[in-house]
C-alpha positions in Angstrom: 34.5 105.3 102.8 33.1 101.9 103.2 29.9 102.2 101.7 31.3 104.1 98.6 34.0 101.2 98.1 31.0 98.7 98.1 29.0 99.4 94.9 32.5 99.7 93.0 33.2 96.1 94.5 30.0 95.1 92.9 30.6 96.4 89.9 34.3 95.2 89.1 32.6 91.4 90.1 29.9 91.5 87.9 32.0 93.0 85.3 32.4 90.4 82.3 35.9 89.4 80.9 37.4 89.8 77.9 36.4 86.3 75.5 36.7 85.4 72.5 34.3 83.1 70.5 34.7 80.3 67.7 32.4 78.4 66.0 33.3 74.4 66.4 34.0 73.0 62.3 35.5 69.5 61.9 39.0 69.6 60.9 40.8 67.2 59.1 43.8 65.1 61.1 46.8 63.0 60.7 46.8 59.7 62.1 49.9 58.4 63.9 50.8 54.9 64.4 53.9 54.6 66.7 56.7 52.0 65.5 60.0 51.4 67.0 63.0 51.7 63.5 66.5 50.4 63.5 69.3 52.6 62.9 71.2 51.0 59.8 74.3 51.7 58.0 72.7 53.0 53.9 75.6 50.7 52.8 77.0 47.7 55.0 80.0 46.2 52.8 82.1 43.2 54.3 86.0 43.8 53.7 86.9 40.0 52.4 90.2 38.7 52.2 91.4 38.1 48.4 93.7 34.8 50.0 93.4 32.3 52.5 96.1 32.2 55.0 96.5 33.3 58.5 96.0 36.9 59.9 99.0 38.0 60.8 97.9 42.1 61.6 94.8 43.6 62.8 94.8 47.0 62.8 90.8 48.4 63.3 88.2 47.3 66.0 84.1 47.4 66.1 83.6 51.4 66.2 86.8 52.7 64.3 86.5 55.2 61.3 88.3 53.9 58.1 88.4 55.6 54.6 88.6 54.2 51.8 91.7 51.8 50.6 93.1 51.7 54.0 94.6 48.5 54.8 93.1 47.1 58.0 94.7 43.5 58.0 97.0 41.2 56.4 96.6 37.9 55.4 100.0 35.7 54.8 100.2 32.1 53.1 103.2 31.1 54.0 103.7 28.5 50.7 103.8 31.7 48.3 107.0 32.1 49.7 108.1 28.9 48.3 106.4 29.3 45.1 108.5 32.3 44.7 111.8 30.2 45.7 111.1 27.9 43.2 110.6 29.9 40.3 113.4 31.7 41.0 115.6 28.5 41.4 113.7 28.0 37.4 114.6 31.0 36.0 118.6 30.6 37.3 118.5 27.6 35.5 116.9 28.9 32.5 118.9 31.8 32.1 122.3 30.0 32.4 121.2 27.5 29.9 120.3 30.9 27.8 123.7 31.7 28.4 125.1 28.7 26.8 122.5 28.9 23.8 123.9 32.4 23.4 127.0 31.2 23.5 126.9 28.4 21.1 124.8 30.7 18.8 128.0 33.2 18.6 130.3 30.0 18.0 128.0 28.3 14.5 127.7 32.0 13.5 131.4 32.3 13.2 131.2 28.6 11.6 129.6 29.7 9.2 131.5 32.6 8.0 134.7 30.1 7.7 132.0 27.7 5.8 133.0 25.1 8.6 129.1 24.7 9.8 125.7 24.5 7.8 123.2 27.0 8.0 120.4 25.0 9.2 122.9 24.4 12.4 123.2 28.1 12.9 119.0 28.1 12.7 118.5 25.7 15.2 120.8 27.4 17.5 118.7 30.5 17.4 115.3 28.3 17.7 117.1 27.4 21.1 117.9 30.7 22.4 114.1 31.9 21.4 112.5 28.9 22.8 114.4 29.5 26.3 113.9 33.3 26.2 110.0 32.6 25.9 110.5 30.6 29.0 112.5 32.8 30.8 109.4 35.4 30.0 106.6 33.0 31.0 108.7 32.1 34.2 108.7 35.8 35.3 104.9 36.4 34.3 104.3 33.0 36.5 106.3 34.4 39.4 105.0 37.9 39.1 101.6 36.2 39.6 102.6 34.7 42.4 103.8 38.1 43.8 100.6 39.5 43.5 98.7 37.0 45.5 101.2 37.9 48.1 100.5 42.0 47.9 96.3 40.4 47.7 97.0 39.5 51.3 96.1 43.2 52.4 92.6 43.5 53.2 91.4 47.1 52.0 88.2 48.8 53.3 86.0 49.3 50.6 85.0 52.5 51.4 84.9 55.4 54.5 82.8 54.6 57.1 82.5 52.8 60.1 83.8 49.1 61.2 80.7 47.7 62.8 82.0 43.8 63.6 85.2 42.4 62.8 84.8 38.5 62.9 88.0 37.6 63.0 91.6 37.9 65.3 95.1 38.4 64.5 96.4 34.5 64.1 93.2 33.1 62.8 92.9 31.4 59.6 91.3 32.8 57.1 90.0 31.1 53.5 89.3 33.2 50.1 86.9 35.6 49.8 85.6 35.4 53.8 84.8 38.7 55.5 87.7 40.1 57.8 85.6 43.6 58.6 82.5 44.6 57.9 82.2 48.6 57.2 79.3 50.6 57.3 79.1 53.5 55.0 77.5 55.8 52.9 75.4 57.8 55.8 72.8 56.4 58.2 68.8 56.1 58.0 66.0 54.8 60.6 64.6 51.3 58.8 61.6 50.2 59.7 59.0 47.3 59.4 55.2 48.1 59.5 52.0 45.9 59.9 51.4 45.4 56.4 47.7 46.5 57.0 49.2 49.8 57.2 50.9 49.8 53.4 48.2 51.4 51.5 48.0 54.4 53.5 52.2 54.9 52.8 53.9 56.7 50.3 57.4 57.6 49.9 57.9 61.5 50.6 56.0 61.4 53.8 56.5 62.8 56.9 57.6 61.4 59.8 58.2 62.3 63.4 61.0 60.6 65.6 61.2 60.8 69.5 64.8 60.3 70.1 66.8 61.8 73.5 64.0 63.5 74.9 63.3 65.9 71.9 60.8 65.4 68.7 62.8 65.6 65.3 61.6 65.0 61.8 62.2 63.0 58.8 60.6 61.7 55.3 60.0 58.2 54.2 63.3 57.5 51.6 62.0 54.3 50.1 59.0 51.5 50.2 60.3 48.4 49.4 58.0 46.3 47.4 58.2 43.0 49.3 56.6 42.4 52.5 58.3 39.7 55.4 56.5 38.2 57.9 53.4 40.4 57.6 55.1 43.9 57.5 56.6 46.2 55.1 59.7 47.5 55.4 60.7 51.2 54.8 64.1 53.4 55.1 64.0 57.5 56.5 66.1 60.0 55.9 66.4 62.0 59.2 68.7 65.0 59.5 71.2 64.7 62.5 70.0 61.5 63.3 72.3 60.1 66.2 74.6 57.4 65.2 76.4 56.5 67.9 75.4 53.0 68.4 74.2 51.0 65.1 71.3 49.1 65.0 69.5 51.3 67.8 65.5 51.3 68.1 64.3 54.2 67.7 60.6 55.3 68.3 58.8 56.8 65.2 55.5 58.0 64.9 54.7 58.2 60.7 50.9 58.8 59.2 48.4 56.0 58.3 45.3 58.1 57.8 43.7 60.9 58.3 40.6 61.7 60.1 37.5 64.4 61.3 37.4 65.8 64.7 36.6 68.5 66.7 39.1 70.4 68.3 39.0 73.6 71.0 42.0 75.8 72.2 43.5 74.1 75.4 42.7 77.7 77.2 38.6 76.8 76.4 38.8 74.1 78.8 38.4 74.3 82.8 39.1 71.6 85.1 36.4 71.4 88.0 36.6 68.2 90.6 38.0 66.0 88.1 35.7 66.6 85.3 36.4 68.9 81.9 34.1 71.6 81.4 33.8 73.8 78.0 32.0 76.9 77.8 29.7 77.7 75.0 26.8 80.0 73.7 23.7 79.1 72.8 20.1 81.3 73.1 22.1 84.1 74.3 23.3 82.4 77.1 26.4 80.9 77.9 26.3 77.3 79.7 29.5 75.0 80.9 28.9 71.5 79.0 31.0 68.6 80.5 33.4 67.1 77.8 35.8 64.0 77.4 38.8 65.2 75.3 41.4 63.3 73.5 44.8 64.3 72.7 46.4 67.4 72.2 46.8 68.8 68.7 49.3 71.7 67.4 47.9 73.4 64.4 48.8 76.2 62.7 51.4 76.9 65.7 48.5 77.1 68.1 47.2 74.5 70.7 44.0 72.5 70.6 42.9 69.6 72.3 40.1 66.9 70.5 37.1 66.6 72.2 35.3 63.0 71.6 32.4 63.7 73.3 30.0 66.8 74.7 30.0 69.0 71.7 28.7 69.0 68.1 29.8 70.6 65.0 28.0 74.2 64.6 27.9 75.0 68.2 29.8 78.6 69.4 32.6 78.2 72.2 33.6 81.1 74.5 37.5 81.3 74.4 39.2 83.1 77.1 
């Protein structure tokens, strides 16, 4: 039994696998440069205060979710108040002194139906009455005024979003037109500022990808904005389900700046012996292991390759397991 075993041992050792072959072509490759991006509010708008005057409510914090028109503070000036006595106190005084015009009025009217008083009497009468119900009127448009800049004191969020600083506490005094919140809206991007030697190679459209939490996502560049600052350009992407959590965020983001020639082989073509790569190929009919240096690994066309920098040359025939 022994000695018939033997030659089929031989056999099923001298037997060759099953491998493929490919003929090495350069292929055409994306460079990557690796940038860290900011994660920015699209729209960052500061809810101001219409009034000076002290804070006297607080009602959001750095992280809270606002929509748009609600009231997140109030600002009180305490001298509107008086403003508001006093033209009150005016118009009481004007409209009693109405009151008498109206009354004298009446009285030269009825003069002058008994021909006891002139005309022109009854005429200035009624100047009188007009004259003090114009003032009455511009007292109540002056006081109405007044009542608005009291309803101004609510400071509004201009829009939904998120409050990302809120320079201000309840009690602190507050001047016209300074920033009580400042709300970010209007969606979230990755921004990001490039070596400048880099901005010919960009255009808007491209594809980025963005190593965030441990797993590769993608995105597009939104906008190239013309002006470069301190040496780099700055750029905005539009990633789907980009994590928004914390504002202002770095981000790492790998985008193209060129492409490139190289010669790539499945991973599976390459064996590992004592430290050094090895690649199989065919050439006279024979198949020889040539020793390789290889770059990084590539996914194209949903299949793995690896570059090789050095060992191989375009045209030559590589056995693929």
């Amino acid at each position: 039994m022994r000695f018939l075993l033997l030659p089929l041992l031989v056999l099923l050792a001298t037997a060759p696998s099953r491998t493929d072959t490919m003929t090495l072509e350069p292929r055409l490759l994306t460079e990557w440069k690796s940038v860290y991006g900011r994660v920015e509010a699209k729209e960052t708008v500061p809810a101001r205060a219409r009034i000076g005057g002290v804070v006297v409510e607080l009602s959001v914090s750095e992280g809270d979710l606002v929509t748009a028109g609600q009231r997140i503070a109030v600002v009180q000036d305490d001298k509107l108040a008086f403003q508001i006595a006093a033209f009150d106190a005016q118009l009481d005084a004007l409209r009693a002194q109405l009151s008498t015009a109206e009354t004298e009025l009446s009285r030269g009217q009825a003069l002058v139906e008994r021909g006891v008083a002139t005309v022109q009497r009854v005429d200035q009468l009624r100047t009188s009455v007009d004259q003090l119900r114009g003032q009455i009127a511009s007292t109540e448009a002056a006081r109405d005024v007044i009542i608005q800049q009291g309803a101004e004191g609510d400071v509004l969020a201009p829009g939904d979003g998120r409050v990302l600083d809120v320079p201000v506490t309840r009690g602190a005094v507050v001047l016209a037109g300074e920033s009580v919140a400042s709300i970010g809206g209007g969606g979230f991007f990755l921004r990001l500022a490039i070596p400048e030697r880099h901005a010919s190679s960009l255009r808007e459209g491209a594809d980025i990808r963005i190593a965030a939490s441990g797993s590769e996502t993608a995105g597009e560049i939104a906008k190239l904005y013309p002006t470069i600052e301190n040496g780099r350009v700055v750029a905005d992407v539009e990633v789907e389900g980009l994590d928004t959590e914390f504002v202002n965020a770095r981000v790492l983001v790998e985008l193209p700046v060129g492409e490139r020639m190289a010669l790539l082989v499945p991973q599976n073509a390459v064996v590992t012996r004592s430290g050094i790569d090895f690649v199989t190929v065919l050439a006279g009919g024979e198949t020889k292991d040539r020793a390789v240096v290889l770059g990084d690994a590539v996914t194209l066309d949903e299949a793995d390759f690896i570059e090789v920098l050095t060992g191989l040359r375009s045209g030559e025939t590589v056995l693929v397991p």
